[in-house]
C-alpha positions in Angstrom: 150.0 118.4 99.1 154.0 117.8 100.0 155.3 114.3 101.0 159.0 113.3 102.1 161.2 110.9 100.2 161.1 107.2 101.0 165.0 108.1 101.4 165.4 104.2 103.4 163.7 102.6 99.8 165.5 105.0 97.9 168.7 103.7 99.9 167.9 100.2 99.0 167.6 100.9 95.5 170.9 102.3 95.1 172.2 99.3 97.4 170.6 96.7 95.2 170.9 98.5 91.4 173.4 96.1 89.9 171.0 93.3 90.4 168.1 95.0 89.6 169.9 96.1 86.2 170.7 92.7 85.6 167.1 91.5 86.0 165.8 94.3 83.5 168.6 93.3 81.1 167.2 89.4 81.2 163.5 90.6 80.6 164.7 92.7 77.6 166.6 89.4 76.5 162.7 87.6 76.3 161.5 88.2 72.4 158.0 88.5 73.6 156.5 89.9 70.6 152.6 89.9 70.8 152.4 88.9 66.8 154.4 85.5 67.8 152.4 83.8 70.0 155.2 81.1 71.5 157.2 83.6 72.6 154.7 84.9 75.3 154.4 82.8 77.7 158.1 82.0 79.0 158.1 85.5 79.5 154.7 85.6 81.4 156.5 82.6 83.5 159.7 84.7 83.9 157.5 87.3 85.1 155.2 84.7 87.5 158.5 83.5 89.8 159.6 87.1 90.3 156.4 88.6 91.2 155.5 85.2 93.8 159.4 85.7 94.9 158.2 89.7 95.9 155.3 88.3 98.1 152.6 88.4 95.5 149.8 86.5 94.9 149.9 85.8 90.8 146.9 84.1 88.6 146.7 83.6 84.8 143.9 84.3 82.6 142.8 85.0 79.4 144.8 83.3 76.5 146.8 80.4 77.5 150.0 81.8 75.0 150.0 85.3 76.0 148.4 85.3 79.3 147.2 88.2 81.6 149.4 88.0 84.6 147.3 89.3 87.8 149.6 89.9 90.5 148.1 91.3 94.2 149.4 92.8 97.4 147.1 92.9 100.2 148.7 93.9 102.9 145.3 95.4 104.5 146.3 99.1 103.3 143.1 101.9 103.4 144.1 102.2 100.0 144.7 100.1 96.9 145.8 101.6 93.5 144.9 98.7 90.3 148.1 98.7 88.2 148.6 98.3 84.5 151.6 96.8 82.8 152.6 95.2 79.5 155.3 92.3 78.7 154.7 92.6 75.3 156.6 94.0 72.7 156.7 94.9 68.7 158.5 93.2 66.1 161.4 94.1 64.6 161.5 92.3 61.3 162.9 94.8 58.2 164.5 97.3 61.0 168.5 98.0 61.2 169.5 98.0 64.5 173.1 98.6 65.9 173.1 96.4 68.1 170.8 92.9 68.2 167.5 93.6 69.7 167.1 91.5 72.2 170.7 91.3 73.1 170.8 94.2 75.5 173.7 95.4 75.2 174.6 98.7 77.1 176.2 101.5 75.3 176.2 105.5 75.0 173.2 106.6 73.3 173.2 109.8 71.1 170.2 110.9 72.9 170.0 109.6 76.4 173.7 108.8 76.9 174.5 105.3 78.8 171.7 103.5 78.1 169.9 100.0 77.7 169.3 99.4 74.2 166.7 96.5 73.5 163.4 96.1 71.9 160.8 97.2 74.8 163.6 99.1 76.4 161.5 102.2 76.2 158.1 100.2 75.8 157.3 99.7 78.3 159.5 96.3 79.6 161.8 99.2 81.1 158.8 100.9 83.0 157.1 97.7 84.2 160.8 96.3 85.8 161.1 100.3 87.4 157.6 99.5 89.3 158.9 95.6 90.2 162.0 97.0 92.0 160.4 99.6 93.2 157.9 97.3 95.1 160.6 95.5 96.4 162.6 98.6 97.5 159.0 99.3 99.8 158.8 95.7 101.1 162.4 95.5 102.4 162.2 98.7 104.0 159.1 98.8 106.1 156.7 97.7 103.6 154.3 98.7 100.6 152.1 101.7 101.9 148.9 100.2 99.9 147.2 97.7 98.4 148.2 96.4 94.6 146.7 94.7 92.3 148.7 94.8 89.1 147.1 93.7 85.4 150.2 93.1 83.1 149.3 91.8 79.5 150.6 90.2 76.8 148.5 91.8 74.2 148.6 95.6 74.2 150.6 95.9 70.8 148.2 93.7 69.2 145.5 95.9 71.0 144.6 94.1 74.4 142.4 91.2 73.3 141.7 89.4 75.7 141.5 92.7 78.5 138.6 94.5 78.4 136.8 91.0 78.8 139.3 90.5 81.9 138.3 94.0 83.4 134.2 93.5 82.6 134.0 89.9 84.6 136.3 91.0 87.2 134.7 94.6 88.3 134.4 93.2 92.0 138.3 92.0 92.5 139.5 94.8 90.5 137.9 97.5 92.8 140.5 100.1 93.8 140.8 103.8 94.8 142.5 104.5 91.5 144.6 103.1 88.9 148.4 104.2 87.5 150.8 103.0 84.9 154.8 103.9 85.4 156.2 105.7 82.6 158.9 107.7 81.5 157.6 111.7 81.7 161.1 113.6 81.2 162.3 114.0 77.5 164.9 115.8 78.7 166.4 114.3 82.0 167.0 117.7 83.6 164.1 119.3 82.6 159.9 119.3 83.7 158.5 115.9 83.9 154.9 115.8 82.2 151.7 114.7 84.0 149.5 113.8 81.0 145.8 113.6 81.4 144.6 111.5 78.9 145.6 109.6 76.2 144.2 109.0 72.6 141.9 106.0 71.6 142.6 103.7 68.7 141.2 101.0 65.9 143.3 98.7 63.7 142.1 99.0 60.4 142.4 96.4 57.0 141.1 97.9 54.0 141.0 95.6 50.7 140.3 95.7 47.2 139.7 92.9 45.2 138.7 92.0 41.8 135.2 91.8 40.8 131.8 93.2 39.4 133.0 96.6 39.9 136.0 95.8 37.6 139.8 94.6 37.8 141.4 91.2 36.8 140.3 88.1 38.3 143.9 86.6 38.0 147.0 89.2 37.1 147.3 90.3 34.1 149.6 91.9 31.9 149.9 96.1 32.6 149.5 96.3 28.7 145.6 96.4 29.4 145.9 99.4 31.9 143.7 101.1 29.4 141.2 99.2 29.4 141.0 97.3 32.8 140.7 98.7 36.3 143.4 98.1 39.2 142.2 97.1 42.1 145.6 98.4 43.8 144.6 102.0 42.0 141.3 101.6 43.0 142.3 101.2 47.2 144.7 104.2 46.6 141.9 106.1 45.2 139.6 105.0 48.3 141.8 105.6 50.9 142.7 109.3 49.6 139.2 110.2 49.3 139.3 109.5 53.1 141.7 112.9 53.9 142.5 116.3 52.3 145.5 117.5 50.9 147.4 117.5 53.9 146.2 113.8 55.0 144.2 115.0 58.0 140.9 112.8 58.4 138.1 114.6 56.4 134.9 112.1 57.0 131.3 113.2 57.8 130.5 111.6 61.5 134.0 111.9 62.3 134.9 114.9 64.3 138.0 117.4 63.1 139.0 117.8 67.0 138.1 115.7 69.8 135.7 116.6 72.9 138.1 119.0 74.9 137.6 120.1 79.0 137.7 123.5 80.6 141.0 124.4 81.6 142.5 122.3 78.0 143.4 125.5 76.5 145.0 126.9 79.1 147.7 123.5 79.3 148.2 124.3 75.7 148.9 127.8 76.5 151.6 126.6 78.9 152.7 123.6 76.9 153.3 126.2 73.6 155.5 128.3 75.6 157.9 126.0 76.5 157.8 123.8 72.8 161.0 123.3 71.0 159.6 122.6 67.5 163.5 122.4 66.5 164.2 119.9 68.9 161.6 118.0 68.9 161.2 117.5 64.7 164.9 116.3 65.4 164.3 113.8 67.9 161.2 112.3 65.5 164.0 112.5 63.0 162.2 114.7 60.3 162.3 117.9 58.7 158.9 119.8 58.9 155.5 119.1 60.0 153.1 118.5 57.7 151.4 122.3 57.6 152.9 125.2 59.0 151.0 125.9 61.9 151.3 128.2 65.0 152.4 126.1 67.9 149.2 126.1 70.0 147.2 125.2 66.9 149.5 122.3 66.2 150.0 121.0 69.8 146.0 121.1 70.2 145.7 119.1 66.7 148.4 116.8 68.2 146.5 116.2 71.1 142.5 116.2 70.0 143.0 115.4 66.4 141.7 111.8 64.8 144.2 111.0 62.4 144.2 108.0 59.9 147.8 106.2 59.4 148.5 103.5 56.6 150.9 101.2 58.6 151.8 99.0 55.0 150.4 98.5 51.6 150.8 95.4 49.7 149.8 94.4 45.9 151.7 92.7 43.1 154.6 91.8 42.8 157.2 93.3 45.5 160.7 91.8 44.3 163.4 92.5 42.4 163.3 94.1 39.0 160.3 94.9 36.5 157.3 92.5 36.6 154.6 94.1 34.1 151.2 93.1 35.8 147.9 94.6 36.8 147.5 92.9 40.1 143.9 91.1 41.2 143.3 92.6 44.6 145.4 95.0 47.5 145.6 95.4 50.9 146.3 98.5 53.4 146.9 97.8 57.0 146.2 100.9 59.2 145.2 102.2 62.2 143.0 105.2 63.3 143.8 107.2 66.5 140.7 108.2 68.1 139.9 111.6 69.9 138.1 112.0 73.0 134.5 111.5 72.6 135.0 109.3 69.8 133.9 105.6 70.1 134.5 102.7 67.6 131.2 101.6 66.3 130.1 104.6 65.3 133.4 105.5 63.7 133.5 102.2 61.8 129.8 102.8 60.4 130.9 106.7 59.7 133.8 105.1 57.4 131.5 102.8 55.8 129.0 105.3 54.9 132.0 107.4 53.7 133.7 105.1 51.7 129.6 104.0 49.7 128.7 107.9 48.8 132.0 108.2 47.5 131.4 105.3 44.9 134.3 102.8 46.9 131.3 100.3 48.1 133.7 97.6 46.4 136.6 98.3 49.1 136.2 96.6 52.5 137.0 97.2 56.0 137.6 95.2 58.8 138.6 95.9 62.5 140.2 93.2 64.8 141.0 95.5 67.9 139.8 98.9 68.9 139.1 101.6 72.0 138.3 104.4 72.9 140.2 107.8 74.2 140.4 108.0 78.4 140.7 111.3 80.3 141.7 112.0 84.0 140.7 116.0 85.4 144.3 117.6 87.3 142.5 117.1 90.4 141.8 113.9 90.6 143.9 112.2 94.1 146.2 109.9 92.1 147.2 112.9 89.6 147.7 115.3 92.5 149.9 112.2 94.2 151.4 111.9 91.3 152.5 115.6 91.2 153.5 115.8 94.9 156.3 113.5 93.5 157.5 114.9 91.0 157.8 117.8 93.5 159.5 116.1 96.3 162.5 114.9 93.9 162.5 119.0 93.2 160.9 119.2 89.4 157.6 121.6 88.8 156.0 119.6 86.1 154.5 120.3 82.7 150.5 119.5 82.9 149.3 118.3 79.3 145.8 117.4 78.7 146.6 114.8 76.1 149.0 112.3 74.6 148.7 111.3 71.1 149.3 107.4 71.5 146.9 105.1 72.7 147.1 102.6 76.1 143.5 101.0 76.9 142.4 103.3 80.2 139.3 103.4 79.0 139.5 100.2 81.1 139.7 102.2 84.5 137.3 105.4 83.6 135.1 103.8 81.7 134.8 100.3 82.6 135.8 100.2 86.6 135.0 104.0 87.1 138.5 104.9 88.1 140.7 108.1 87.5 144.1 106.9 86.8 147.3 108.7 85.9 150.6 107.5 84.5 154.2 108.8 85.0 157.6 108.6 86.4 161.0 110.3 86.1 163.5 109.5 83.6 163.9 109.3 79.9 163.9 107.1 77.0 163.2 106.8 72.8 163.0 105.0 70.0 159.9 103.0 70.9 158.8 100.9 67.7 161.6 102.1 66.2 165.2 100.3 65.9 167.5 100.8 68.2 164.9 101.5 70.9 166.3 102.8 74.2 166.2 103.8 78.0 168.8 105.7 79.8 170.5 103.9 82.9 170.4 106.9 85.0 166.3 107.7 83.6 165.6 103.7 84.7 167.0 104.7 88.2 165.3 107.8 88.3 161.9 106.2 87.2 162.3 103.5 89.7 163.2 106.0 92.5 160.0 108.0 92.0 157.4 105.2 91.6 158.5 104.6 95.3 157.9 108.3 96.0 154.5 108.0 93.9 153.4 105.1 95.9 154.3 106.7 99.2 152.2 110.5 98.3 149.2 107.9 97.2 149.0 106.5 100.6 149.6 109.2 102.1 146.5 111.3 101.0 
């Protein structure tokens, strides 16, 4: 399909981008990070009066502190897309950052140039702003060509609590044709966006070993007795090891090596590994080597439909300054598990279980607070091939990929609502997580710019 520019919104965008850069700064300014509860909901309010002020009709629900805002447009469209968004953000406690997070202060990045730099600059306060102004740019200029109903959480780094209850009670006014997240798609700003087809599943994970029949101290001890008493932070070390193989890839029976893959996947690889920069890209993650030397479509299929168990922290002992000679009386490992398509959580949790007994660890437990599984879209779904079309009509062939390696809770649209969904957008930005987190100026534009186009090819169909 082709589809013309929304050149009048596009027009209004560039007429209005001072303000709207202002606003983005002063939702970058909110600390709205998910593991601090009080700082949630001024944001969620913040976020309330602008979506009302854009028409919309806005409801709370779910947790009081960190609510799920539910904005809708209906403007009596033929078709309605279901939105997700996420006000949310991660700490940044222990990082060094340049500048102060949640300053905003605007400066020339080494990577993307003049850019915003802020915790949830990248992700994903910078996306969700890009589909607010470009909602706007739509309703001033003739008005939105669909229906919206637009989910934004408060919960998604602390894995979407309070969600998938939101999306199972609410099948009825959720009902859409399809459902789309904005993102950034263009690592480089001059070169092929990337329509991504799925994305990984995931499960926070706390392992602990204490003291007890199995052995170790029920109070610390002195590390003299290392020869005769067991350490329980040994002992997790041990147990979490015995969980991959030399080159810490997931080795556990009930747990696939690769994920479910679709006709056609190995053919995106094919594409994907002709235009990889391994070079470039080990220097924008800021490392050295991968972990095994691999050819390229072997390690961008790992990448992609690969489980993979991380240890996020470890904590035992004493962890200040100087010697302190003890055995400690317990240890702790936070981590998470990224889940490959056809993998679900249950039966991955009982798989680890079973695992972690045969291999004489049934002393070390396991719990799980959060947790979902992987999502997948097929290239010709309508909203993908909308999604494309746009990409197009701003003059960029894109770069199909059949999976990303994080995790976002679709699963909510294909497997909950029975939607196919895709997620995109021009522009560029980094660091997510990370300090010094960042979006480029001129990627926020461009992002903004095609959501309107996006919105338009939707309807359009």
């Amino acid at each position: 399909m082709s589809v013309s520019l929304p050149t009048a919104a596009h027009a209004y965008l560039d007429a209005h981008w001072e303000l709207d850069l202002a606003r983005t700064r002063e939702l970058l300014r909110q600390q709205s990070i998910s593991a601090l509860p009080t700082s949630l909901r001024p944001t969620a309010d913040l976020l309330k009066r602008w979506l009302e002020a854009e028409g919309a009709a806005v409801s709370y629900h779910g947790d009081e502190q960190r609510p799920i805002v539910f904005a809708e447009w209906q403007i009596g469209a033929p078709k309605t897309l279901l939105v997700y968004g996420m006000y949310d953000v991660q700490p940044v406690l222990g990082q060094k950052w340049t500048t102060p997070p949640f300053v905003c202060r605007i400066w020339n990045h080494p990577e993307g140039g003049l850019s915003l730099v802020a915790r949830g600059a990248c992700n994903s306060k910078g996306p969700l702003m890009a589909f607010l102004h470009a909602v706007a740019a739509l309703r001033a200029t003739g008005g939105l060509p669909v229906n919206i109903k637009w989910t934004i959480e408060g919960e998604e780094e602390i894995g979407s609590l309070h969600l998938p209850e939101f999306y199972a009670t609410h099948r009825e006014r959720l009902a859409a044709d399809a459902a789309f997240e904005a993102f950034w798609s263009q690592p480089d700003p001059q070169g092929a966006p990337r329509v991504t087809l799925g994305t990984k599943g995931v499960v926070g994970l706390e392992f602990t070993c204490r003291a007890g029949e199995w052995g170790g101290p029920r109070e610390v001890i002195h590390s003299s007795y290392g020869t005769l008493v067991s350490s329980p932070a040994w002992r997790l070390v041990q147990a979490l090891s015995s969980l991959v193989d030399a080159h810490q890839n997931l080795r556990v029976d009930g747990i696939p090596a690769l994920g479910a893959q679709l006709a056609g996947d190995a053919e995106l690889l094919a594409v994907q590994a002709a235009t990889f920069q391994a070079q470039t890209y080990l220097r924008q993650l800021g490392v050295t080597r991968f972990k095994e030397d691999l050819p390229t479509d072997e390690l961008l299929r790992r990448h992609a439909f690969a489980p993979v168990l991380n240890i996020n922290g470890l904590e035992s002992g004493y962890q200040g300054q100087g010697s302190h000679t003890i055995i400690p009386n317990s240890a702790r490992a936070l981590c998470d598990l990224r889940m490959a398509p056809g993998m679900q959580v249950e039966p991955t949790l009982a798989a680890l279980r079973r695992h972690l007994d045969a291999h004489g660890f049934p002393e070390v437990e396991f719990k799980s607070d959060s947790g979902y599984g992987a999502a997948r879209t097929p290239v010709t779904a309508p909203v993908v091939q909308a999604l494309i079309a746009s990409y197009r009509a701003h003059g960029f062939e894109p770069l199909v990929r059949p999976m990303e390696a994080s995790a976002t809770p679709y699963y909510l649209y294909t497997d909950v609502l029975g939607l196919d969904f895709a997620w995109g957008g021009l522009g560029n930005a980094g660091g997510s997580h990370g300090p010094d987190e960042w979006c480029s100026i001129a990627g926020l534009k461009a992002l903004t710019k095609s959501v309107a186009t996006f919105l338009t090819a939707f309807a359009a169909q």
